[in-house]
N, CA, C and O atoms as CSV, one atom per row, in Angstrom:
chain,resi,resn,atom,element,x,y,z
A,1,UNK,N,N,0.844,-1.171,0.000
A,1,UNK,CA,C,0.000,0.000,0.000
A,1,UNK,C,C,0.894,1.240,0.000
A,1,UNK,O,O,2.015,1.354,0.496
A,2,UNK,N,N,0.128,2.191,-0.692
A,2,UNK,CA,C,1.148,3.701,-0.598
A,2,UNK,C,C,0.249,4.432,0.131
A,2,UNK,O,O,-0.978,4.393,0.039
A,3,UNK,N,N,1.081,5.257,1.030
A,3,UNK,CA,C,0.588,6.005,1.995
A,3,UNK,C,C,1.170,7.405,1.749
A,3,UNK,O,O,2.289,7.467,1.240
A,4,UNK,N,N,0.482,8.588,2.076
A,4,UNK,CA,C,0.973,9.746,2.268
A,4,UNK,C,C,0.768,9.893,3.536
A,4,UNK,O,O,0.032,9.329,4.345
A,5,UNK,N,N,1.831,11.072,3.619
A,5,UNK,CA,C,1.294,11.440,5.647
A,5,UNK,C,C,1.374,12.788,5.907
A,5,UNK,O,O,2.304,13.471,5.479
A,6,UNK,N,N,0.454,13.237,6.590
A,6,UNK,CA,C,0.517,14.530,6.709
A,6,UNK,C,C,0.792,14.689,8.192
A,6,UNK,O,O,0.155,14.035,9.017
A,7,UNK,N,N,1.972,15.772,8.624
A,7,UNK,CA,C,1.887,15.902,9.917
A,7,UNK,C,C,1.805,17.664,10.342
A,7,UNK,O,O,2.597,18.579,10.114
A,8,UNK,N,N,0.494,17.632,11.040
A,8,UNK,CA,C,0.292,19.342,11.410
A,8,UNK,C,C,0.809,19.726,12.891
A,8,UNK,O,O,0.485,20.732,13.522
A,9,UNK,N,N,1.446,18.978,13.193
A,9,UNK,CA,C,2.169,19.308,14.967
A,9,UNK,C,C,3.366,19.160,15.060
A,9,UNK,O,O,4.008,18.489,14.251
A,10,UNK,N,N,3.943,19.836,16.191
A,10,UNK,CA,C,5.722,19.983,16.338
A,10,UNK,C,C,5.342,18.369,16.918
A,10,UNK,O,O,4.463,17.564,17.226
A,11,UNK,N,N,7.218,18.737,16.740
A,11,UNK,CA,C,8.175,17.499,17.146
A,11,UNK,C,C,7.845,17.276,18.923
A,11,UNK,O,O,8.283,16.233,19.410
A,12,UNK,N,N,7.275,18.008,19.619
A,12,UNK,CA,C,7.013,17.574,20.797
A,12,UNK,C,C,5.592,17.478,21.400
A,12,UNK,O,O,5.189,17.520,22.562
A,13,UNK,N,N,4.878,17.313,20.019
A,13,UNK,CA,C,3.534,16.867,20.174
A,13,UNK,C,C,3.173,15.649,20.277
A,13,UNK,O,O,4.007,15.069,19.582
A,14,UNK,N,N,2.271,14.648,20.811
A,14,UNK,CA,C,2.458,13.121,20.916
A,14,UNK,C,C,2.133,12.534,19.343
A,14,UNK,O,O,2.361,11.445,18.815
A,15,UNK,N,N,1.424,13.912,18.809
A,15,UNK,CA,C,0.832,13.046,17.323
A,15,UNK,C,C,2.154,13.356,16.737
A,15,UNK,O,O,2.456,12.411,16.008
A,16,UNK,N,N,3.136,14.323,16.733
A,16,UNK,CA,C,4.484,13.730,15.985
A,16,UNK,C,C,4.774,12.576,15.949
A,16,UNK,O,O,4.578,11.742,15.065
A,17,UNK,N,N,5.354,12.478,17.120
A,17,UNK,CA,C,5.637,10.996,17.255
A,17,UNK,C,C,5.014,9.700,16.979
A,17,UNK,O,O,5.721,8.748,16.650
A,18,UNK,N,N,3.779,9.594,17.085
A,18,UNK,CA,C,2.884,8.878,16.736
A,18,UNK,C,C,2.905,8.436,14.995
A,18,UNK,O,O,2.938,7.299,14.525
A,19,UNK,N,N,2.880,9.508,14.403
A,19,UNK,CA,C,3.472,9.752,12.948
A,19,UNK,C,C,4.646,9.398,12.452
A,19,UNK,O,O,4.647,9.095,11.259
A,20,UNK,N,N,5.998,9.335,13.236
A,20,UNK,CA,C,6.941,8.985,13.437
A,20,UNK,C,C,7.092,7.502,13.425
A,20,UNK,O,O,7.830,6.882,12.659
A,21,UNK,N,N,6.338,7.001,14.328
A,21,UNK,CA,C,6.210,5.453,14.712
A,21,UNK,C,C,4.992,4.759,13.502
A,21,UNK,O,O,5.032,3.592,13.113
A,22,UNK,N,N,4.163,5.586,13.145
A,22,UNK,CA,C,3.775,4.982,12.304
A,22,UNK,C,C,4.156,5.098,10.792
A,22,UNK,O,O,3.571,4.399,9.965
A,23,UNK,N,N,5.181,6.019,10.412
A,23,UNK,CA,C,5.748,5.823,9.162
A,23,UNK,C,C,7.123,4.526,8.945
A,23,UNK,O,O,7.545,3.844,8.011
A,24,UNK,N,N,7.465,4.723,10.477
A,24,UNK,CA,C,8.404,3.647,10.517
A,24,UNK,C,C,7.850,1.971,10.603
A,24,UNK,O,O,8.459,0.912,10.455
A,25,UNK,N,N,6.819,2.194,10.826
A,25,UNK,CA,C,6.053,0.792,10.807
A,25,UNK,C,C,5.850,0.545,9.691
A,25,UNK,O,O,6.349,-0.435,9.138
A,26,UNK,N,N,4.825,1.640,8.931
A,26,UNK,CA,C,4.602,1.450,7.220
A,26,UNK,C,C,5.682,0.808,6.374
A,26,UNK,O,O,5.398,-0.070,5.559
A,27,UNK,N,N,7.088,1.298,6.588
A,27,UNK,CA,C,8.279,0.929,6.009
A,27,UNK,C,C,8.426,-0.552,6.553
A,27,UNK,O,O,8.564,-1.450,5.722
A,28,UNK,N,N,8.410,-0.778,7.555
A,28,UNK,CA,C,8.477,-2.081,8.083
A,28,UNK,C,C,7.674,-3.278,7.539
A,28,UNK,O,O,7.866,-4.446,7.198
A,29,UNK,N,N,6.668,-2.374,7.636
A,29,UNK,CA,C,5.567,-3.829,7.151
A,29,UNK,C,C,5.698,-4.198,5.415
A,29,UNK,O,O,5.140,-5.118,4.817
A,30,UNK,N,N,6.599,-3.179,4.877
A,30,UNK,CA,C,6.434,-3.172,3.097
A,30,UNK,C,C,5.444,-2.415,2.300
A,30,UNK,O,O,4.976,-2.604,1.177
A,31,UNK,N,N,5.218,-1.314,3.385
A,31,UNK,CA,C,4.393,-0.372,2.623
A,31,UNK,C,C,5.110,0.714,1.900
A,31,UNK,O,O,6.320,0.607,2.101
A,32,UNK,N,N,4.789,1.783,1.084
A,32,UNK,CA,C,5.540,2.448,0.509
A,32,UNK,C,C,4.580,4.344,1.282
A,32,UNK,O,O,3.470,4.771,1.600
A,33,UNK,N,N,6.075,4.800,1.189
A,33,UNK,CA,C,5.217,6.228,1.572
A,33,UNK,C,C,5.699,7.053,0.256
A,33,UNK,O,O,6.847,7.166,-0.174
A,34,UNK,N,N,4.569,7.561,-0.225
A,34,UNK,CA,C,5.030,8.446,-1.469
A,34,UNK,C,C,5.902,10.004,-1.026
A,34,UNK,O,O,6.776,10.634,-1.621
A,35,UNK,N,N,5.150,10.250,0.367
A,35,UNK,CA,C,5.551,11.366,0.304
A,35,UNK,C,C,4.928,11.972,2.001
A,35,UNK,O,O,3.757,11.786,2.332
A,36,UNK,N,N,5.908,12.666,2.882
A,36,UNK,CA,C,5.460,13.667,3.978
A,36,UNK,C,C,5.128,14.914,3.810
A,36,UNK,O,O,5.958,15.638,3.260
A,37,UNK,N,N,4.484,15.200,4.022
A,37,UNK,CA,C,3.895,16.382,4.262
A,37,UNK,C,C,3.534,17.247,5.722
A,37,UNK,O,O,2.546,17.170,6.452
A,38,UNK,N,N,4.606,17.985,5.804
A,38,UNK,CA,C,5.009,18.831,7.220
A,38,UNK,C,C,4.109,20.051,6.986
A,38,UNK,O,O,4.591,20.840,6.173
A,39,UNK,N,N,2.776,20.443,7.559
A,39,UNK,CA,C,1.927,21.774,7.198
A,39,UNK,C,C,1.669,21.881,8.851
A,39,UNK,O,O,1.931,21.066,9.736
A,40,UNK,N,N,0.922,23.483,8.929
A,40,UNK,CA,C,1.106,24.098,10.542
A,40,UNK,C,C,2.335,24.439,10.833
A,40,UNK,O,O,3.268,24.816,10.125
A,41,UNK,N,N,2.201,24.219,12.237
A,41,UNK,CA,C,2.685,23.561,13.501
A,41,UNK,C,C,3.625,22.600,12.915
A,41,UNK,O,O,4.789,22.842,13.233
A,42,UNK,N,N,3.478,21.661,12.215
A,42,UNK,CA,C,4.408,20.359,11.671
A,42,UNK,C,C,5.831,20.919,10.904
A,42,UNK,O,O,6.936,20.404,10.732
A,43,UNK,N,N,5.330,22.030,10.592
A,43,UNK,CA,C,6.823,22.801,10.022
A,43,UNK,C,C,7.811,22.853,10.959
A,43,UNK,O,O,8.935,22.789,10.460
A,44,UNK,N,N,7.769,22.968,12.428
A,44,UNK,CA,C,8.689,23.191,13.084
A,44,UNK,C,C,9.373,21.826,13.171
A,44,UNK,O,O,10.566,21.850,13.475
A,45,UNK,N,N,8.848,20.739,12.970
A,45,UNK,CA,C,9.089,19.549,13.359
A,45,UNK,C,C,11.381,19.349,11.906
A,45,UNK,O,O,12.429,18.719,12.045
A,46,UNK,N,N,10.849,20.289,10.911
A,46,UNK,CA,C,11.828,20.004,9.915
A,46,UNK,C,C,12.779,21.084,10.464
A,46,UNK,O,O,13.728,21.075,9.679
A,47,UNK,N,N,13.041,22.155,11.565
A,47,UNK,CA,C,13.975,23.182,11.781
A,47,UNK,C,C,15.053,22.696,12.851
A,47,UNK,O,O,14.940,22.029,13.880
A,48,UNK,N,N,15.839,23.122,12.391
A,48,UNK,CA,C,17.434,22.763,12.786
A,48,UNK,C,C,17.614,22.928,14.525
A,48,UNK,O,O,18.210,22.377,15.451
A,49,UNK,N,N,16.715,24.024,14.290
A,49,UNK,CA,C,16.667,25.178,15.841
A,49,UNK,C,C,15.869,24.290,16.951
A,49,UNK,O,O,15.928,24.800,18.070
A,50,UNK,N,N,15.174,23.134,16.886
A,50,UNK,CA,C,14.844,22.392,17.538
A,50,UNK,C,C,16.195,21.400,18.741
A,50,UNK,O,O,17.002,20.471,18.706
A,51,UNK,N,N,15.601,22.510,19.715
A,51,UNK,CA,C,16.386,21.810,20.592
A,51,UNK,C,C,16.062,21.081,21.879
A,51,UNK,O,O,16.071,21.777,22.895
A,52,UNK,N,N,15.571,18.859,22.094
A,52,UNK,CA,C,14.778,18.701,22.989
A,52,UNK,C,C,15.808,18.638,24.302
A,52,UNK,O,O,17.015,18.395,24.297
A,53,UNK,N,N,14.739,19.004,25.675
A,53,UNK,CA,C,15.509,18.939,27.199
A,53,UNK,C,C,16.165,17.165,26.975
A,53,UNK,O,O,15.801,16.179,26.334
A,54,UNK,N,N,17.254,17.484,27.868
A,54,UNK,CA,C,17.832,15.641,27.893
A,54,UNK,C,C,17.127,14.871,28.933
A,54,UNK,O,O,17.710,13.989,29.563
A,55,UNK,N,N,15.922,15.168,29.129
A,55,UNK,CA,C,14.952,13.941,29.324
A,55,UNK,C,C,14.142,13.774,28.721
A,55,UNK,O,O,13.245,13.402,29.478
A,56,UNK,N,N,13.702,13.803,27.493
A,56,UNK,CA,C,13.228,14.236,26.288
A,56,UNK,C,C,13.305,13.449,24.910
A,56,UNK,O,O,14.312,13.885,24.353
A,57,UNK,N,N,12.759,12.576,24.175
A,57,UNK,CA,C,13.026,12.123,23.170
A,57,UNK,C,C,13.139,13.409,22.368
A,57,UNK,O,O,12.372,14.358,22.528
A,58,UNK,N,N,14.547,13.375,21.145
A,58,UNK,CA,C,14.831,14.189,19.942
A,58,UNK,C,C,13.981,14.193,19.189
A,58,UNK,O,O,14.514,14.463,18.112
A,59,UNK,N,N,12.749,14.036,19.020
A,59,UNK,CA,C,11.768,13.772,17.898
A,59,UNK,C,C,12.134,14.182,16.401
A,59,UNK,O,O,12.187,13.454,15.410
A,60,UNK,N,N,12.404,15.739,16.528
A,60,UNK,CA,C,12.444,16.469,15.455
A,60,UNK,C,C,14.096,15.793,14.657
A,60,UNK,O,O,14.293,15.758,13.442
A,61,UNK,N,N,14.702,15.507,15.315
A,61,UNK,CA,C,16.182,14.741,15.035
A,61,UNK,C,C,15.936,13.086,14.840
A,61,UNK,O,O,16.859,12.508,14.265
A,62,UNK,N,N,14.949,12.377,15.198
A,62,UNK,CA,C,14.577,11.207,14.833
A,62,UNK,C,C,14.104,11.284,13.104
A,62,UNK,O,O,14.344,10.679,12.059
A,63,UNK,N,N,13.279,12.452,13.592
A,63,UNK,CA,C,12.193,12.271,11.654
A,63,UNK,C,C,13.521,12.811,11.009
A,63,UNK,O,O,13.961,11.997,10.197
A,64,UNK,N,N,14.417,14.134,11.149
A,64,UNK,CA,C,15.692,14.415,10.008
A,64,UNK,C,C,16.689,12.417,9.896
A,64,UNK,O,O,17.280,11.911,8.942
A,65,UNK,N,N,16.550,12.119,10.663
A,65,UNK,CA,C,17.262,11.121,10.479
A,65,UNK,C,C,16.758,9.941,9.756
A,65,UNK,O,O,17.373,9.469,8.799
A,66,UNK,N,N,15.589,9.430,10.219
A,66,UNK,CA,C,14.619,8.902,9.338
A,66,UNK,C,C,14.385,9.504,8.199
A,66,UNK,O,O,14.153,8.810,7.209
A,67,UNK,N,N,14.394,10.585,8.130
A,67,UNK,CA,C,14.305,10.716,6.183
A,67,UNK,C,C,15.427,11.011,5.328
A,67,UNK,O,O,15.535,11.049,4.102
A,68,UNK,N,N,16.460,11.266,6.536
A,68,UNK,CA,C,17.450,10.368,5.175
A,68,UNK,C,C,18.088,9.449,4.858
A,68,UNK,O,O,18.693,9.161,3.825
A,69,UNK,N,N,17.832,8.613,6.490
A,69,UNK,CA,C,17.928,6.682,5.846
A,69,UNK,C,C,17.266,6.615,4.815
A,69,UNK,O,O,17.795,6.348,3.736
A,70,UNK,N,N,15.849,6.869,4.966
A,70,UNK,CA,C,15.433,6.482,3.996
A,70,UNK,C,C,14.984,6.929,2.537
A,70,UNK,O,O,14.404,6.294,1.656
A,71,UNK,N,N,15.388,8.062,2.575
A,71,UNK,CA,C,15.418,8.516,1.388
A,71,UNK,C,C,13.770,9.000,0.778
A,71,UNK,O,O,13.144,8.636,-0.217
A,72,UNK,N,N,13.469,9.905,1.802
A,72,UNK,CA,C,12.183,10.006,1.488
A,72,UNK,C,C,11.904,11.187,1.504
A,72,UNK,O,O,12.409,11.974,2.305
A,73,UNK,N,N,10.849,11.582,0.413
A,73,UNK,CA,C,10.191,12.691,-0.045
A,73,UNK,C,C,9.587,13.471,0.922
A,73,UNK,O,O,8.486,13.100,1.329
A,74,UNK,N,N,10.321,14.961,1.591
A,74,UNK,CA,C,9.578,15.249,2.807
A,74,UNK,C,C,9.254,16.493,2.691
A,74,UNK,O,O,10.305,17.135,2.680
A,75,UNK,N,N,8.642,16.961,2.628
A,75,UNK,CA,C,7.811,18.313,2.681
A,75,UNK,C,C,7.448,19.435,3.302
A,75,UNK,O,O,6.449,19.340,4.015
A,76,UNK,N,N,7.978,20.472,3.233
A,76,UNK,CA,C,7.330,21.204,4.078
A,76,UNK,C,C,6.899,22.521,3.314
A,76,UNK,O,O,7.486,23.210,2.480
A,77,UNK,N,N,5.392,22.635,4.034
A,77,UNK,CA,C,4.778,23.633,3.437
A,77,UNK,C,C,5.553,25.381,3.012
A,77,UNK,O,O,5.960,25.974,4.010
A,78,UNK,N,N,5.636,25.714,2.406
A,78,UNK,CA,C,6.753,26.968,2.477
A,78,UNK,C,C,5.531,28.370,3.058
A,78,UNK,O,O,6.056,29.445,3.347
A,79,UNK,N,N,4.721,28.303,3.124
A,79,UNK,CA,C,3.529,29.418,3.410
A,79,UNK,C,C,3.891,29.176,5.117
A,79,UNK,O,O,4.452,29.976,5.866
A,80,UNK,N,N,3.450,28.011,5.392
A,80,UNK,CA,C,3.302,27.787,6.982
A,80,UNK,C,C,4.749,27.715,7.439
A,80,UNK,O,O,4.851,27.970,8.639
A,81,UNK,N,N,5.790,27.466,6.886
A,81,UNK,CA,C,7.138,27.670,7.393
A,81,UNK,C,C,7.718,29.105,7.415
A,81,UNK,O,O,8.496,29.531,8.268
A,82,UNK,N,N,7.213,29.814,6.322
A,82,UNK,CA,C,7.856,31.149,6.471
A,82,UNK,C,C,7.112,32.400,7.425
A,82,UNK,O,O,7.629,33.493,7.657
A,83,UNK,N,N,5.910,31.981,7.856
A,83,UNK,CA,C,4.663,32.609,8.774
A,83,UNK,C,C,5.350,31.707,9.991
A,83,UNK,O,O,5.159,32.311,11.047
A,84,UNK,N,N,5.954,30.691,10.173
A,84,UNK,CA,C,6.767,30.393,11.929
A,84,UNK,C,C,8.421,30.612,12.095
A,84,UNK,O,O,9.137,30.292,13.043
A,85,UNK,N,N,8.787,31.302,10.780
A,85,UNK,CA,C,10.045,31.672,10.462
A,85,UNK,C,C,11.167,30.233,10.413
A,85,UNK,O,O,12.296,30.213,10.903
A,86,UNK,N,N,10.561,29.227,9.766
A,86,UNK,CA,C,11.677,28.341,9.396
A,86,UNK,C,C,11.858,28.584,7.284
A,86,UNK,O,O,11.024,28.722,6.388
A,87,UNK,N,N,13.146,28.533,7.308
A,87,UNK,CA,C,13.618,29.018,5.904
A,87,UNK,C,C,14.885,28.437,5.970
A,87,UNK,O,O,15.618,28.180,6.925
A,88,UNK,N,N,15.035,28.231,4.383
A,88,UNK,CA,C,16.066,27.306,3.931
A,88,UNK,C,C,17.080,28.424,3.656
A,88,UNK,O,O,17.067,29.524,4.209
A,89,UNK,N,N,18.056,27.963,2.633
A,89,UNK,CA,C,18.974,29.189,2.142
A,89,UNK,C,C,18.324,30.079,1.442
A,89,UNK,O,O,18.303,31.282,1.706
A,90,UNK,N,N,17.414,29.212,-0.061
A,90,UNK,CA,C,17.301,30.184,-0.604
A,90,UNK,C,C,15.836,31.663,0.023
A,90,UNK,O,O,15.817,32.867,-0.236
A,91,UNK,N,N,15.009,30.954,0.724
A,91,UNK,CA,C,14.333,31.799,1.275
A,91,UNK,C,C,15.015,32.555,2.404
A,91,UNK,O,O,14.758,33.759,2.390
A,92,UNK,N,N,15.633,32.242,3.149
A,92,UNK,CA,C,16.549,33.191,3.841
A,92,UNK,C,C,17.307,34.198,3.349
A,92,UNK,O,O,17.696,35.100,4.091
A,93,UNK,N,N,17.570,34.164,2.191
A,93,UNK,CA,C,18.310,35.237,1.148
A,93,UNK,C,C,17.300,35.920,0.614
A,93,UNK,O,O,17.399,37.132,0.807
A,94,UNK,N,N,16.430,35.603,0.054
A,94,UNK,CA,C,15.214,35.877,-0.450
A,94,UNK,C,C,14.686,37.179,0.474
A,94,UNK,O,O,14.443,38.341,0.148
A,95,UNK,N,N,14.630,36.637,1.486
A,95,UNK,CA,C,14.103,38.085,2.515
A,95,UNK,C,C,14.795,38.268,3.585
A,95,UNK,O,O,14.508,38.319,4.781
A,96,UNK,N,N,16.114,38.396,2.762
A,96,UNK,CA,C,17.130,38.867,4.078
A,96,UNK,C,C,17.108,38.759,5.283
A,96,UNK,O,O,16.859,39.693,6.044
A,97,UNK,N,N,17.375,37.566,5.635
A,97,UNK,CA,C,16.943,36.971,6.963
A,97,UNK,C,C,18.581,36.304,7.437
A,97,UNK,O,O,19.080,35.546,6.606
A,98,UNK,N,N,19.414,36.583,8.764
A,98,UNK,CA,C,20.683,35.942,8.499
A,98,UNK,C,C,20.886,34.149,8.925
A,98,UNK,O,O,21.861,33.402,8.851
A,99,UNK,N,N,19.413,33.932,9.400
A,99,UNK,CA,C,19.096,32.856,9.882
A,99,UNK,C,C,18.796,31.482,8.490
A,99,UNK,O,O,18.211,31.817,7.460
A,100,UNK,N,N,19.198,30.278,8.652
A,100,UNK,CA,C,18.741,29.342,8.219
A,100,UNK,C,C,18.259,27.997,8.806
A,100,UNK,O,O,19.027,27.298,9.467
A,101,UNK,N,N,17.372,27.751,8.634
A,101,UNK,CA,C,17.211,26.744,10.169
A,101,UNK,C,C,16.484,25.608,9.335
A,101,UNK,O,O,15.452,25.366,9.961
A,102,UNK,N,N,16.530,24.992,8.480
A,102,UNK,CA,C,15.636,24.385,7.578
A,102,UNK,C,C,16.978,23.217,6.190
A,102,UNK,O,O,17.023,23.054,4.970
A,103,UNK,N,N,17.487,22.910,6.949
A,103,UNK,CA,C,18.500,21.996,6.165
A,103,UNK,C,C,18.076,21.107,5.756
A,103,UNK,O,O,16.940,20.824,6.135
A,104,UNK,N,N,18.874,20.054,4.611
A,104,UNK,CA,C,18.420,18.695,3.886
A,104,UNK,C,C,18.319,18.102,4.878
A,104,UNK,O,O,19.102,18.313,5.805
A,105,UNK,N,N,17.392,17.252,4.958
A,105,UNK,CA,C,16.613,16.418,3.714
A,105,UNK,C,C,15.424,16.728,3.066
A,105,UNK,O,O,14.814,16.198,2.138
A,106,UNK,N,N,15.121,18.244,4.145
A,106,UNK,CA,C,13.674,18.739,4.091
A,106,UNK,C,C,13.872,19.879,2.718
A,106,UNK,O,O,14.917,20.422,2.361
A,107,UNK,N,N,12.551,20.006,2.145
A,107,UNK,CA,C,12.801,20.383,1.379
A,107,UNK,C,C,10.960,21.682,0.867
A,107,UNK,O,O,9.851,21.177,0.695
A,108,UNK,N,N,11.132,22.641,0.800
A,108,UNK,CA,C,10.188,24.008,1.100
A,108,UNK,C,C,9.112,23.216,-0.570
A,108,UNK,O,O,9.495,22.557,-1.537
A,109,UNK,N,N,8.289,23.531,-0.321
A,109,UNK,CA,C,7.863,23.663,-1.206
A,109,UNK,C,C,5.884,23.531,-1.144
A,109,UNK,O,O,5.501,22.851,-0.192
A,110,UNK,N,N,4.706,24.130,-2.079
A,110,UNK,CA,C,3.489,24.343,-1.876
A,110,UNK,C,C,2.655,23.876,-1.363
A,110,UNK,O,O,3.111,23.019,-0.607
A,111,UNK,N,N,1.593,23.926,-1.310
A,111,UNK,CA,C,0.387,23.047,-0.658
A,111,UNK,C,C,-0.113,22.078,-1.618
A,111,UNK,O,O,-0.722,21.074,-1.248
A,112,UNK,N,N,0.211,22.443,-3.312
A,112,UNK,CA,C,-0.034,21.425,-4.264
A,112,UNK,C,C,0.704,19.896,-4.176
A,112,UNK,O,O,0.339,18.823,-4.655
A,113,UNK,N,N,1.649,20.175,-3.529
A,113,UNK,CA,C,2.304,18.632,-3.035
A,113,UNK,C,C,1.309,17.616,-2.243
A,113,UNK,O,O,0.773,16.587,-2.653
A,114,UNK,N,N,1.248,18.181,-1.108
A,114,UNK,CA,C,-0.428,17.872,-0.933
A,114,UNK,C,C,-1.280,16.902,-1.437
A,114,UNK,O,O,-1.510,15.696,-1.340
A,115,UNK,N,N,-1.656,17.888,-2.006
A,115,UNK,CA,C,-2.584,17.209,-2.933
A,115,UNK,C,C,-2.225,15.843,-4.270
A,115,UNK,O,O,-2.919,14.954,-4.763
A,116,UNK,N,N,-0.825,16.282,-4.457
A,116,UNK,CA,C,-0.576,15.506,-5.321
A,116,UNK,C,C,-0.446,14.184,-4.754
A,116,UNK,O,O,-0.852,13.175,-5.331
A,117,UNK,N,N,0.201,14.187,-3.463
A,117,UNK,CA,C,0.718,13.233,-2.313
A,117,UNK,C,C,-0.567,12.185,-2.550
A,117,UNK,O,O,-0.401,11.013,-2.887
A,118,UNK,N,N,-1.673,12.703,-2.353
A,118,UNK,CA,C,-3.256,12.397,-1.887
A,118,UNK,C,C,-3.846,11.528,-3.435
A,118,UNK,O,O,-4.721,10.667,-3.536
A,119,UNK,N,N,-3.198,11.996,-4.230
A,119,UNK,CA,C,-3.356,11.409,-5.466
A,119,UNK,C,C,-2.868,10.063,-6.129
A,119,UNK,O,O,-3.523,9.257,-6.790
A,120,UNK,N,N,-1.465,10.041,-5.752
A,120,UNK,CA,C,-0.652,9.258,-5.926
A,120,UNK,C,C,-0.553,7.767,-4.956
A,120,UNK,O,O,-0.295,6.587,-5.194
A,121,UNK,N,N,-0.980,8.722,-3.541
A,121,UNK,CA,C,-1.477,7.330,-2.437
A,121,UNK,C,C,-2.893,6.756,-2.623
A,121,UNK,O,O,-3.948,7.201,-3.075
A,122,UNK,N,N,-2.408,5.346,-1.982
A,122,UNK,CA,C,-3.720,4.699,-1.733
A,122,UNK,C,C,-4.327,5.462,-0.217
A,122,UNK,O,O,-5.557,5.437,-0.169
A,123,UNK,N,N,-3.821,5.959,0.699
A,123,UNK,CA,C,-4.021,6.666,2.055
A,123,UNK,C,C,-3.369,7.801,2.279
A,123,UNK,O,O,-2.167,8.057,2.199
A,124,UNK,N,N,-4.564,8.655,2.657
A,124,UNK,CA,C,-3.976,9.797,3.386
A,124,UNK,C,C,-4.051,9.791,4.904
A,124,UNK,O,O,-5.157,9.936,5.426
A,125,UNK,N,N,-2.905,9.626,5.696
A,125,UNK,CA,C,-3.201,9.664,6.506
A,125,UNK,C,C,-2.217,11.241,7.395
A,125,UNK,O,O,-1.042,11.608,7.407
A,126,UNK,N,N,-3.191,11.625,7.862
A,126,UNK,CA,C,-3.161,12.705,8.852
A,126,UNK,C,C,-2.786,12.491,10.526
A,126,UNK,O,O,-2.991,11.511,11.243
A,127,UNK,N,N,-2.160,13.798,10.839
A,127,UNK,CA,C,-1.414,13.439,12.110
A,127,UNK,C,C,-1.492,14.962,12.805
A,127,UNK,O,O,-0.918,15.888,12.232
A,128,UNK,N,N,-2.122,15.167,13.894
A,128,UNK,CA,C,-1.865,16.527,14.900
A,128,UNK,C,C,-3.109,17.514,14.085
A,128,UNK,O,O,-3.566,16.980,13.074
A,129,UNK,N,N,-3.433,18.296,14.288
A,129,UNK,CA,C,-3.770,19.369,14.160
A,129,UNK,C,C,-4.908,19.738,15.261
A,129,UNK,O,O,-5.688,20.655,15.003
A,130,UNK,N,N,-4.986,19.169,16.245
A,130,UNK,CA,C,-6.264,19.456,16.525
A,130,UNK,C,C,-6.966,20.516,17.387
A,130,UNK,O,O,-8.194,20.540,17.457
C-alpha cells in the first residue's frame, strides 16, 4: 500500500511521534510512503533550531534522520514555514533573513504537493492538528 502522511504538529507533540512510529512501521511492514507532508505547527518539526531537554526524546532529530535513511520525499509547506520563520537558504536570502534553520533532507515547497501526495497514495493519513 502507498501512503501519504501529513503531519500538522511539532516534534514535541504526541501526534508527531505517533506519525513517526507509524511511518516507521509502514516501512516495516512493506508499505511504501510516497511522500510527507510537514503543514502548521508540523513545520517546526523540519527546523534545525529544535532543541529537545535531555529527558526528552529528539523527535524532530529522529524524523531528520529517518528521512534520510530512507530517502524520502519530505515536505514542508513553504507558506506555513515562512509565517513560523523556518527558511532554507534560498528563502533566507530571499528576505534577508541571516538565519537558516531548515537543512536537507527537508525540502520548502506548496500546498499542491499535498494534494498531489493524496493522489498518488492509496491513504492519506493525517497526524496533529487538533
Amino acid at each position: 500500500m502507498k501512503f501519504a502522511i501529513a503531519v500538522f504538529s511539532p516534534a514535541h507533540a504526541p501526534s508527531s511521534r505517533r506519525a513517526l512510529r507509524f511511518a516507521k512501521a509502514a516501512l516495516a511492514g512493506g508499505h511504501e510512503i510516497v511522500r510527507l507532508f510537514f503543514y502548521q505547527d508540523g513545520v517546526h518539526s523540519a527546523s534545525a533550531n529544535v532543541v529537545a531537554p535531555q529527558d526528552e526524546q529528539d523527535i524532530a532529530g529522529q524524523w531528520r534522520a529517518f528521512v534520510s535513511e530512507q530517502r524520502l520525499d519530505a515536505v514542508v509547506c513553504i507558506a506555513a514555514a515562512l509565517r513560523r520563520g523556518v527558511l532554507d537558504e534560498a528563502e533566507a536570502n530571499r528576505y534577508q533573513r541571516a538565519a537558516v534553520n531548515l537543512p536537507r533532507p527537508w525540502e520548502l515547497s506548496g500546498l499542491g504537493q499535498l494534494h498531489e501526495a493524496a493522489q498518488l497514495a492509496d491513504r492519506l493519513v493525517c497526524f496533529g492538528g487538533d
